[in-house]
N, C-alpha and C positions, 0 to 999 in steps of 0.2 A: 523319627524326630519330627514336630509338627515347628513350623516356622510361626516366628512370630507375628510376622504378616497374616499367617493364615491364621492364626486365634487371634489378632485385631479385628479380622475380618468376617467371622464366623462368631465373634458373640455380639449379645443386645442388650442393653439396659432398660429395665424400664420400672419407672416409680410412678406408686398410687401414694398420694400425699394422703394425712389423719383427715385431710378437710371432707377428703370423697369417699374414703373406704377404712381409716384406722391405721391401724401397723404401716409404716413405709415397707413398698413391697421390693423386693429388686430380683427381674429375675434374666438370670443371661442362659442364652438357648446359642444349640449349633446346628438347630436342624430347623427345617420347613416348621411350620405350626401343625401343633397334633390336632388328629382331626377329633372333633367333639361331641358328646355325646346329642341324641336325636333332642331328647326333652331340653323344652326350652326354660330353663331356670329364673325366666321373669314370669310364666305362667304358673301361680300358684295353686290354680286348681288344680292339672296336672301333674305338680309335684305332692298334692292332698291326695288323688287318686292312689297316690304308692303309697303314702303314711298313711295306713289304713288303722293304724293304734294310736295315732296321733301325738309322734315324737317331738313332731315340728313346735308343735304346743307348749311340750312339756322343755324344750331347750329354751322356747324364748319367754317362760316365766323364771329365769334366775334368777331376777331382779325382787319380783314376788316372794318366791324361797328367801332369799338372803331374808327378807323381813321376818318370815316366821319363824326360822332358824333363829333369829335376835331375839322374839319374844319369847320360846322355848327355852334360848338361855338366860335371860333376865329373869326367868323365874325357878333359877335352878335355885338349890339349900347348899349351903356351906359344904365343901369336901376336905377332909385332914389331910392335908398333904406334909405334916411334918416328918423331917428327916428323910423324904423322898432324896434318894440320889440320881437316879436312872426312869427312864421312861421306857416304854414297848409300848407299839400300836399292833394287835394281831387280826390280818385282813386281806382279803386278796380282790384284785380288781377293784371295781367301783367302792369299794366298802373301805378300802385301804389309799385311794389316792386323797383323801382330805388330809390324810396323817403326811403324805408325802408334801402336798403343797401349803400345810404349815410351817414346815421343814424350812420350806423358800422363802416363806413370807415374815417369820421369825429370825431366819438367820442365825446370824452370831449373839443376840438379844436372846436364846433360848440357855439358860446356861448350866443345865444339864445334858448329860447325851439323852439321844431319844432316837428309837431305831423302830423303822416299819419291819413287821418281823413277817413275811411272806411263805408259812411252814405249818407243820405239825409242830414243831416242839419250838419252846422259845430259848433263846442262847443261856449259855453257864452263868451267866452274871444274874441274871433275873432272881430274886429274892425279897424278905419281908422291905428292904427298900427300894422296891422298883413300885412304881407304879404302873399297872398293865390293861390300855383300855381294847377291848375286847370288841369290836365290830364288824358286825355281819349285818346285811338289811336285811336280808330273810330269815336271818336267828339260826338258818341251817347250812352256814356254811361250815363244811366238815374238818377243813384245815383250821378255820380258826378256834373253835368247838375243841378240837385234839392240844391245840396250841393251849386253849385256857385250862384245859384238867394241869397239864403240865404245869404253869402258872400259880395253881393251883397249890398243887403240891410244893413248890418251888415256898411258897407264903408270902405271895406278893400281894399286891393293892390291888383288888378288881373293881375295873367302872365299865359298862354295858353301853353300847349303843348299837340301838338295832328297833324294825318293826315289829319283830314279835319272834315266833317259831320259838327252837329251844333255847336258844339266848335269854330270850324273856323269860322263860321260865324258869331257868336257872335265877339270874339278875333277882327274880320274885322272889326265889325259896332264898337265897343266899340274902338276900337285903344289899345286894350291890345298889351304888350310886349309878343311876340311868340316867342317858340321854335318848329321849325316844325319836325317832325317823318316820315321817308320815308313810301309812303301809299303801300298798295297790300300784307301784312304779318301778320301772328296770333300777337294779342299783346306782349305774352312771347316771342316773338323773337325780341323785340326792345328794352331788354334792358340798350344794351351800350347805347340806345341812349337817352332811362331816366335816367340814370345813368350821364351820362357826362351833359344833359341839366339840368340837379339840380343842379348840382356841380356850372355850368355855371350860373344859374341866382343869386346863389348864391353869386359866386361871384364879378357878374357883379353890385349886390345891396349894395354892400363893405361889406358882411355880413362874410367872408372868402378870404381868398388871391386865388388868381385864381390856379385852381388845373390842368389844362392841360398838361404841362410840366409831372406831376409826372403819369399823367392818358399815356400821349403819352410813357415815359419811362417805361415803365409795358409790352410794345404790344412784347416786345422778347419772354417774360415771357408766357402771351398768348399763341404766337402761339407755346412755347415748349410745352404747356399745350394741344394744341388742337390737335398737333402731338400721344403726350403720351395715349392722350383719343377716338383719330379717331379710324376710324373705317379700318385703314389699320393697324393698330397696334394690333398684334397678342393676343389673349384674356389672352393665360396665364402672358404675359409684361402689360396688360392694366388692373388699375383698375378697371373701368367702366364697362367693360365687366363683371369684377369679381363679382364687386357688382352686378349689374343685376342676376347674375347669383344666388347669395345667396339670391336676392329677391323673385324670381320667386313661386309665391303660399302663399305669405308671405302680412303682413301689414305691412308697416316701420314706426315708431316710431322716428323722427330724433328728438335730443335735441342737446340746442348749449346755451350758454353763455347767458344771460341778456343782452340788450343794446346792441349786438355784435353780435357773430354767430346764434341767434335764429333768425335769419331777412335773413341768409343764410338759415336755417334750414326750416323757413315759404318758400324761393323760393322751396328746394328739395320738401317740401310734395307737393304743387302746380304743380311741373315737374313732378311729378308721378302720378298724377292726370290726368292731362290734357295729356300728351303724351303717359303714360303707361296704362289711365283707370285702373289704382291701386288706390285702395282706402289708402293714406299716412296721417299723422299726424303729427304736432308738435308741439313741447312744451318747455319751458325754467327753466335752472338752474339757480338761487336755487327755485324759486317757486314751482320749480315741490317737491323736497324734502318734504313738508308742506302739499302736499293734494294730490297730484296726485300720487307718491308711493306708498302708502297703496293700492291703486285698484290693485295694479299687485298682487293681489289673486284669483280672481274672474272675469271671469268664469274661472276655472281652466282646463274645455278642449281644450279651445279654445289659451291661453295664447302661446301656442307652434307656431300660426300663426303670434303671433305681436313679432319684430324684433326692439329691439331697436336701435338707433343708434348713437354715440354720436361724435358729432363734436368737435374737439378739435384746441386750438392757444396755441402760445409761450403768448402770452400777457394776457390771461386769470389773472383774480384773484387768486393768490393762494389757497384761501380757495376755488373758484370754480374747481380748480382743484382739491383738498379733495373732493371733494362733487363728480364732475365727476369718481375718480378713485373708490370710495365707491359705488355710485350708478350703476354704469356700473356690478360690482361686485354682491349688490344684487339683482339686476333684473337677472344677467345669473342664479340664482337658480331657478326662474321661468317661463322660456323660453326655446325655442329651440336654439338659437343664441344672441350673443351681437356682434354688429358691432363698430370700430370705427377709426376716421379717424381727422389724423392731417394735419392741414394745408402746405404747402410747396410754400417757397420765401421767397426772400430777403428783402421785404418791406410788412406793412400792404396790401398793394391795390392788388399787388402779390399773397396774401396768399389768401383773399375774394377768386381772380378770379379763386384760384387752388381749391378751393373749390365748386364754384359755377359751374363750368364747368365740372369737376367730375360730381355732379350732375346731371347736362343736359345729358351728353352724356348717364350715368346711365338709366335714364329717356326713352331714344330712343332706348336703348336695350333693356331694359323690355318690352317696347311697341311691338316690334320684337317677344321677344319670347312666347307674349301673343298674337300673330296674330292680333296685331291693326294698322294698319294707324296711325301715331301719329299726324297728323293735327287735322283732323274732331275734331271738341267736338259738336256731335249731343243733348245732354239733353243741353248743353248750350242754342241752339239754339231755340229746344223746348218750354225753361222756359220762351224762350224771348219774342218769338210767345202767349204764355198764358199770358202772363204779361201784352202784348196791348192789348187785352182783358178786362180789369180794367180800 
C-alpha cells in the first residue's frame, strides 16, 4: 500500500501554457529525471544530419498541403450520392487515418454510418447503397485492392483516391470518381490531403455541406501551430521537443475519447512508430476503464517504461472527463510518469490540427534523438517482399 504522503510527495506538476508551446502539458513523474538523449534538439543542423530524406520538411508544409488539398477539391465535378445509406473507407495506415479523423471532426453532424474498414474484405452490409472510397497512396496496397474487388461484387459506389499504381488504373478503366494524392511521399505525410479529399467526396455526394471554407479558415491556426512546434522554436518554448524529450526510453500509451480523440491518439502511436521506431500504443476511453485498467499491475518491473498519455477537448463528455481525470490519477501510482495534453483553438478542426501536429513533430524528435532517419520503414518493406512470396 503506498501512503498518501508518499504520492503527495513523489509527484510533480508541471504546465507549459498555449502562449510558449500549444496544448497545456501536465505531466506528474515519481522518479529522478530520465536521462536524455546526446543530440541537442535546438541544433537543427544535427537533427538535418539524421533526416537525411527530409521529413522534417515535409511535416512542416501542412499548412502548404492543406492549400492544395482545397484547390484539388474545388475543382472536383459533381458525385451521385443518391440514396447513399452507408459509407466504407478501404485503407490501412497513412491512407486510412483521413477517414478516421473525419470521423472526429464530423461527429454526430455525419448522419450516415461510415466505417474505416482495415481488411481484405468489406462487412455484409456493404452494397449498391454504400458508398465505398477506395484509398491507397501507392494504388498497391494489397488489403485495400482485395477489399474493392469484394466492393465490387458487393455493387457499391467506388470513388478512388490514390497516387497512382493499380488503383489508378482500375479508377481509369472503371471511370471511378478520383481524388488524386501528389505522388513521390511516405503515405503519413498525405494527410491534409485525405483529410480534405473525404471531406470533399463527401460532400460532393450531398452527404455533408461542403467543408472547405472552415478547412481553408483553420490554415492561420496551422501554421501558428507549425511555428510553435518547428524546429526553430527553442525546446524549452516548444512542446514537442518537450514531449520527445519525456519519451525517450519510454513506450507511450496515448488514450483519447471514443468517437473522437482516440482516431488522434491511433495517428500519434502510428507517428511514433513509423518516424521514431518507438514501439507506441493506443487505446480508448471509456472502454479502456472495463478491461484494459486492471493489467497496469503486471509486469511490475517493467510498468516504469509505459508512459501514459491522455489527450484531452473542451467538448469531451463530462463523465469522459471523470473518467479521464480518475484514470490519469490511478495509472500515475504505477508508473514512472503520466503525460497529458489539451487540445488548443478556436474551432473543432483547430483543436484536431493542435493536436495532431504536436504529435508529428513529437514523433520526428524522438526519431532524432533515437539516432533514426525518420523516412525509411525498412521491416515494412521486408514484410512486403515475403508477402509476394505467397
Amino acid at each position: 500500500m503506498v501512503s498518501a504522503a508518499r504520492i503527495s510527495n513523489a509527484h510533480r506538476q508541471c504546465k507549459l501554457s498555449a502562449d510558449t508551446g500549444g496544448p497545456v502539458l501536465t505531466i506528474v513523474r515519481k522518479e529522478e529525471e530520465r536521462v536524455q538523449g546526446k543530440l541537442n534538439l535546438d541544433d537543427v543542423d544535427a537533427m538535418k544530419r539524421h533526416d537525411r530524406e527530409g521529413m522534417l520538411d515535409l511535416v512542416g508544409r501542412f499548412g502548404e498541403d492543406l492549400r492544395q488539398a482545397i484547390e484539388v477539391a474545388r475543382s472536383l465535378g459533381d458525385l451521385d450520392g443518391t440514396a447513399v445509406r452507408n459509407v466504407a473507407l478501404l485503407g490501412m495506415g497513412g491512407s486510412a487515418i483521413g477517414g478516421d479523423l473525419v470521423k472526429a471532426y464530423l461527429g454526430r453532424e455525419l448522419g450516415v454510418p461510415f466505417q474505416v474498414v482495415r481488411h481484405y474484405h468489406v462487412p455484409g452490409w456493404v452494397g449498391p447503397h454504400t458508398l465505398v472510397l477506395a484509398s491507397s497512396y501507392s494504388g498497391n496496397t494489397e488489403e485495400a485492392l482485395a477489399a474493392l474487388e469484394t466492393a465490387q461484387q458487393a455493387g457499391a459506389r467506388i470513388v478512388c483516391l490514390t497516387s497512382g499504381g493499380e488503383l489508378e488504373r482500375i479508377a481509369e478503366r472503371m471511370k471511378y470518381f478520383r481524388f488524386p494524392f501528389p505522388p513521390g511521399r511516405p503515405p503519413r505525410t498525405a494527410l491534409p490531403f485525405s483529410f480534405v479529399g473525404v471531406l470533399a467526396i463527401l460532400a460532393r455526394a450531398g452527404l455533408i455541406p461542403d467543408q472547405t471554407g472552415e478547412v481553408e479558415s483553420s490554415l492561420g491556426w496551422v501554421e501558428d501551430r507549425l511555428r510553435a512546434f518547428g524546429p526553430s522554436t527553442p525546446a524549452q518554448e516548444n512542446a514537442a521537443k518537450m514531449l520527445a524529450r519525456r519519451l525517450l526510453g519510454a513506450v507511450p500509451i496515448v488514450y483519447g475519447s471514443a468517437d473522437y480523440l482516440v482516431h488522434v491518439a491511433r495517428r500519434w502511436a502510428g507517428q511514433f512508430c513509423e518516424n521514431a521506431k518507438s514501439l507506441a500504443y493506443f487505446s480508448e476511453i471509456p472502454e479502456m476503464n472495463h478491461n484494459e485498467i486492471v493489467g497496469w499491475e503486471h509486469p511490475s518491473g517493467q510498468l516504469r517504461l509505459m508512459v501514459p498519455i491522455f489527450l484531452r477537448d473542451q467538448e469531451d463528455h463530462p463523465r469522459i472527463q471523470a473518467r479521464l481525470e480518475i484514470t490519469r490519477e490511478l495509472l500515475g501510482l504505477r508508473c514512472e510518469q503520466t503525460l497529458e495534453y489539451w487540445s488548443s483553438g478556436a474551432t473543432r478542426l483547430e483543436r484536431l490540427w493542435s493536436l495532431i501536429l504536436l504529435g508529428d513533430f513529437a514523433s520526428m524528435y524522438l526519431a532524432f534523438q533515437n539516432g533514426e532517419d525518420p523516412t525509411p520503414v525498412e521491416v515494412i518493406d521486408t514484410l512486403k517482399a515475403r508477402m509476394r512470396q505467397f
